[in-house]
C-alpha positions as CSV (number, residue, x, y, z in Angstrom):
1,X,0.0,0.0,0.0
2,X,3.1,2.2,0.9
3,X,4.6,1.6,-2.3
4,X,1.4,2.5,-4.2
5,X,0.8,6.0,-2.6
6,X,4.1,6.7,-3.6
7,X,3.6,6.1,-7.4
8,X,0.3,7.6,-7.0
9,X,2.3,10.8,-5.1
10,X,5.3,10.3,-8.0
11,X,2.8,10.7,-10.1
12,X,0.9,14.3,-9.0
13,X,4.5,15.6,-8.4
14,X,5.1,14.9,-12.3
15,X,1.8,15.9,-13.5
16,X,1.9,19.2,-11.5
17,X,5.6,19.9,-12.8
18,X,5.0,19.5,-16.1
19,X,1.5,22.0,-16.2
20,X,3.8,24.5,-14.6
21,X,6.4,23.8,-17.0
22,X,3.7,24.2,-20.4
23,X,2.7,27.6,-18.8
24,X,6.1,28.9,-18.3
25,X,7.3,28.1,-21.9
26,X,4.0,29.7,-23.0
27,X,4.8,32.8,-21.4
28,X,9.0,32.7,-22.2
29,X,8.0,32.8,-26.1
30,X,7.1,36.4,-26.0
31,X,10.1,37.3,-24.0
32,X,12.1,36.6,-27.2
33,X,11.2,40.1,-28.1
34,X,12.8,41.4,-25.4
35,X,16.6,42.3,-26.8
36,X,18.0,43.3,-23.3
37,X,19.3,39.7,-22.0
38,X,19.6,40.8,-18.5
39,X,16.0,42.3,-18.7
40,X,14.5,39.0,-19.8
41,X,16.3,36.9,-17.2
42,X,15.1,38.5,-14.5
43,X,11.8,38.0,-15.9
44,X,12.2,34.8,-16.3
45,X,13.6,34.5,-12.6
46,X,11.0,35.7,-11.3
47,X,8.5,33.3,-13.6
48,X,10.7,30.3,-13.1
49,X,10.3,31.2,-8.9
50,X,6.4,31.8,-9.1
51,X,5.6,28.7,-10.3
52,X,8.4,26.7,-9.3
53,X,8.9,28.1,-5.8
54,X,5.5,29.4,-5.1
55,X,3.4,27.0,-6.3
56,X,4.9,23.4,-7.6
57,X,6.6,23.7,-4.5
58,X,3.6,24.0,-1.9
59,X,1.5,22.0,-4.2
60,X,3.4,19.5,-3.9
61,X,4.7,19.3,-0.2
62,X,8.3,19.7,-1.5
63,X,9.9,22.7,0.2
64,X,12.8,25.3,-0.2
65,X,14.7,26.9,2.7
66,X,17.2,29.3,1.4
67,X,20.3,30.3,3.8
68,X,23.2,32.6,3.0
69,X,21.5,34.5,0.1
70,X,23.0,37.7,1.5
71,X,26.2,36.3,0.5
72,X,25.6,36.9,-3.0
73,X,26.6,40.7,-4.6
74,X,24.1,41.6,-7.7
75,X,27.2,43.4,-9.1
76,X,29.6,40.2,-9.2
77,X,30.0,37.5,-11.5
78,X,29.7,34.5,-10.2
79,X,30.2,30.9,-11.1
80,X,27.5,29.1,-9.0
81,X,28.3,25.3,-8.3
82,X,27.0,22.6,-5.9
83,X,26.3,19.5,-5.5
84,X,23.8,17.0,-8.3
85,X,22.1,14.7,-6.7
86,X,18.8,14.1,-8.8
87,X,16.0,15.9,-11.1
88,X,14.9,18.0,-8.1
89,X,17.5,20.1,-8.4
90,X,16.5,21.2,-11.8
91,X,13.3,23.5,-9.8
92,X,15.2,24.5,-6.9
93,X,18.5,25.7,-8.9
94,X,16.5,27.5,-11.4
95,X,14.2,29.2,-9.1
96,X,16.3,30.0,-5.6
97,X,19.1,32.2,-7.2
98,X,18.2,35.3,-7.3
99,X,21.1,36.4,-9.9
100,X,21.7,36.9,-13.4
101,X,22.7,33.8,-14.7
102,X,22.7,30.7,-16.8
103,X,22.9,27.1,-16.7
104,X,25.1,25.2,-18.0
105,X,23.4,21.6,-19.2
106,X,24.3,18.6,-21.1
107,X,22.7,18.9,-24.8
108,X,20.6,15.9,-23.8
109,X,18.1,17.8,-21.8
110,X,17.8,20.0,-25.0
111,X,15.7,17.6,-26.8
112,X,13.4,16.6,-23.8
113,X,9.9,17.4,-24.7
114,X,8.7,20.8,-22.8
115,X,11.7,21.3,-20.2
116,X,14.2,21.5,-23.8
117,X,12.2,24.5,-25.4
118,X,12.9,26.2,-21.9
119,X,16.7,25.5,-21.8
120,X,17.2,26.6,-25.3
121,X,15.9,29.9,-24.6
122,X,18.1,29.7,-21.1
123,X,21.0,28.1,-20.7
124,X,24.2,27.1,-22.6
125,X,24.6,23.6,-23.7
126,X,27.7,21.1,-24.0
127,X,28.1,17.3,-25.6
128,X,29.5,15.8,-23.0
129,X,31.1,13.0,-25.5
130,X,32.5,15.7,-27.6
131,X,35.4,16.9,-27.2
132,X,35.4,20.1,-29.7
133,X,32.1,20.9,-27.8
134,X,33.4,21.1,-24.5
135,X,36.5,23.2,-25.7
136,X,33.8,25.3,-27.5
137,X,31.6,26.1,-24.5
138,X,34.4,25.9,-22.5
139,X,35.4,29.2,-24.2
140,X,31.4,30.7,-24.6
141,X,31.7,30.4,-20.8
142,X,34.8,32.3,-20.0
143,X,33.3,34.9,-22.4
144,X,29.9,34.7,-20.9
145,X,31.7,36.0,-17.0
146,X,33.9,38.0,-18.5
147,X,31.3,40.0,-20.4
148,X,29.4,40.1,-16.1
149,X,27.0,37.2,-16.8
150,X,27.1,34.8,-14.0
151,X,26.8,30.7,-14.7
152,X,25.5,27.7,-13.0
153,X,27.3,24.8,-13.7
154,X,27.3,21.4,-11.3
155,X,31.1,20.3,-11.1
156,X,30.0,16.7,-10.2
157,X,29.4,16.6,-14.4
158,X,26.3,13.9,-13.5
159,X,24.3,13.2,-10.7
160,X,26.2,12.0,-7.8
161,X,25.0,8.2,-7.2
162,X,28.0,6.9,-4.9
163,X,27.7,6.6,-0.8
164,X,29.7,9.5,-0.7
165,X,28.5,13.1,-0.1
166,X,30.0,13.8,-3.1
167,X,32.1,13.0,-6.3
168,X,35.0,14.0,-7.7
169,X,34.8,17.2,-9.6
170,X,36.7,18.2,-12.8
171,X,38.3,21.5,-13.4
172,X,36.2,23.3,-15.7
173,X,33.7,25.8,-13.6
174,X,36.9,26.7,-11.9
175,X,39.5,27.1,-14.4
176,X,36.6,29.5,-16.6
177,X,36.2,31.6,-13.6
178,X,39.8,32.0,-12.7
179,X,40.5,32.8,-16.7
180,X,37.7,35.0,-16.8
181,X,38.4,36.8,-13.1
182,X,35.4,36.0,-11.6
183,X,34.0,34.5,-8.6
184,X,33.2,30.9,-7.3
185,X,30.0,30.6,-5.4
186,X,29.7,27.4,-3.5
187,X,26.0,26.2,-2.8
188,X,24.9,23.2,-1.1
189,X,21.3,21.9,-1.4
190,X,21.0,19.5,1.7
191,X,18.7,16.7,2.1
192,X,17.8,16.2,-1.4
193,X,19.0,12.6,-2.1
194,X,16.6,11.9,1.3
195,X,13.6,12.9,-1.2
196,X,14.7,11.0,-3.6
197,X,17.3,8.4,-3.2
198,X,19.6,6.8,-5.6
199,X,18.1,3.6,-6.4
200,X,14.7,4.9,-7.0
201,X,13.1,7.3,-9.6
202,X,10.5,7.8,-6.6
203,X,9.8,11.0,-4.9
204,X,8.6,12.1,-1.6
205,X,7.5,15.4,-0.1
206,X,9.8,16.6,2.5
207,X,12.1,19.7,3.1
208,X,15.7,21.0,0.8
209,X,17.6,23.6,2.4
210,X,19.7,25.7,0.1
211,X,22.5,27.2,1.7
212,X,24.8,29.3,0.1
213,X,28.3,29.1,1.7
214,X,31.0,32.2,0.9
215,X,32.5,33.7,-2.3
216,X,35.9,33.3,-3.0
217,X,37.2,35.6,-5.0
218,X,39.2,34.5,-8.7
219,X,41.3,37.6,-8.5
220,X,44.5,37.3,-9.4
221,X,44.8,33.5,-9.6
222,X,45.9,31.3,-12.0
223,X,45.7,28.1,-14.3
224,X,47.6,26.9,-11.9
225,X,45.6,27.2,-9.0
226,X,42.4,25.5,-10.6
227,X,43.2,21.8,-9.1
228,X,43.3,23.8,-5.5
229,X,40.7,25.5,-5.8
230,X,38.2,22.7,-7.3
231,X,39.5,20.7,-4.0
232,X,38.8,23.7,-2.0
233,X,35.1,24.3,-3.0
234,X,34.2,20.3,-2.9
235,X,35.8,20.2,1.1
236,X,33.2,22.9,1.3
237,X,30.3,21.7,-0.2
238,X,31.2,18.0,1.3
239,X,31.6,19.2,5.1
240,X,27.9,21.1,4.8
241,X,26.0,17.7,3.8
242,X,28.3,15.8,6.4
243,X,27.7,18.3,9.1
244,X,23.1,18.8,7.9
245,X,22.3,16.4,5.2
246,X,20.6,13.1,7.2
247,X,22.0,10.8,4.8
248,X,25.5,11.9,5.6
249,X,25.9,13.4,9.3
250,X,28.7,11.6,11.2
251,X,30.0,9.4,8.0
């Protein structure tokens, strides 16, 4: 019976995700008149956190805390990374950071029906499996921070589905930002893997805290500081789920 309600919840959680989802990219369409791309960001913030935030989110019994926003400058440039665990963090990410930025996503998600239109109009795209891709968007991301356009990009490279907080991360988010000068913005998002565990595609209602820990600054570092400073960020973003995340405390 157990099992049941939770298709039946999976289910409703879907259903309601995807209506939100229809409306959003009905209303994004006419944003593509809009030439100013940090106007039409924030509108789309502020979309994507109405009906992500506001309503999927308390429709659904699935709940955001957000710590540590003060953290963030609206006149930086940030690279914002943090831990994948699972699909949830696709409405948390995209509607909890209140900055001008973009995703970075794997071209996959492009062709998904609904969610794809959305990215397109959103986020930058890489083929993992490609190499010239990677060096490609590797270099439409330094440009993107270096022109004050901030980036989400999940270091992890795919969800994280090992016993361990988290993965190992490669050098990319961190060698763009120190090339472009910018900032690293560490965010953890705790107790998401507890709604939705690793084995399972099921989901169940419960509470995400997103915490955003401090900025460290790019400034005057080098290519040869990126393997220090990946290792840096990940001891932060590991010790915050060991110290909150229930899945992790005292491992």
């Amino acid at each position: 019976m157990k099992k049941l309600l939770a298709y039946i919840y999976f289910g409703y959680v879907a259903i309601v995700f995807m209506a939100c989802l229809i409306i959003m990219l009905i209303l994004y369409v006419p944003l593509l008149l809009i030439r100013n791309d940090r106007t039409r960001m924030r509108i789309i913030y502020f979309l994507n956190k109405f009906f992500l935030k506001w309503i999927w989110s308390n429709l659904v019994g699935i709940t955001v805390k957000v710590e540590g926003r003060e953290k963030i400058q609206d006149d930086k440039t940030y690279a914002f990374v943090c831990n994948h665990s699972n699909m949830l963090d696709i409405p948390f990410t995209a509607s909890c950071i209140d900055h001008y930025y973009k995703p970075l996503v794997k071209k996959e998600l492009m062709k998904t029906p609904i969610l794809g239109p959305l990215l397109q109009m959103t986020s930058l795209s890489v083929d993992r499996k490609s190499p010239e891709s990677r060096h490609a968007t590797y270099n439409k991301m330094v440009n993107v921070m270096k022109k004050g356009l901030s980036l989400l990009i999940f270091p992890e490279g795919t969800r994280n589905r090992t016993p361990e907080p988290t993965k190992e991360f490669y050098d990319g988010a961190f060698k763009a930002a120190i090339e472009a000068q910018a900032n690293i913005a560490p965010f953890v998002l705790i107790n998401l893997r507890h709604l939705q565990p690793v084995d399972s595609n099921l989901i169940y209602p419960g509470r995400v805290t997103m915490r955003f820990l401090e900025p460290i600054s790019c400034a005057g570092m080098t290519e040869a500081d990126t393997k220090a400073l990946s290792a840096r960020v990940r001891a932060m973003i590991d010790a915050e789920l060991r110290k909150d995340d229930v899945l992790f405390k005292n491992k």
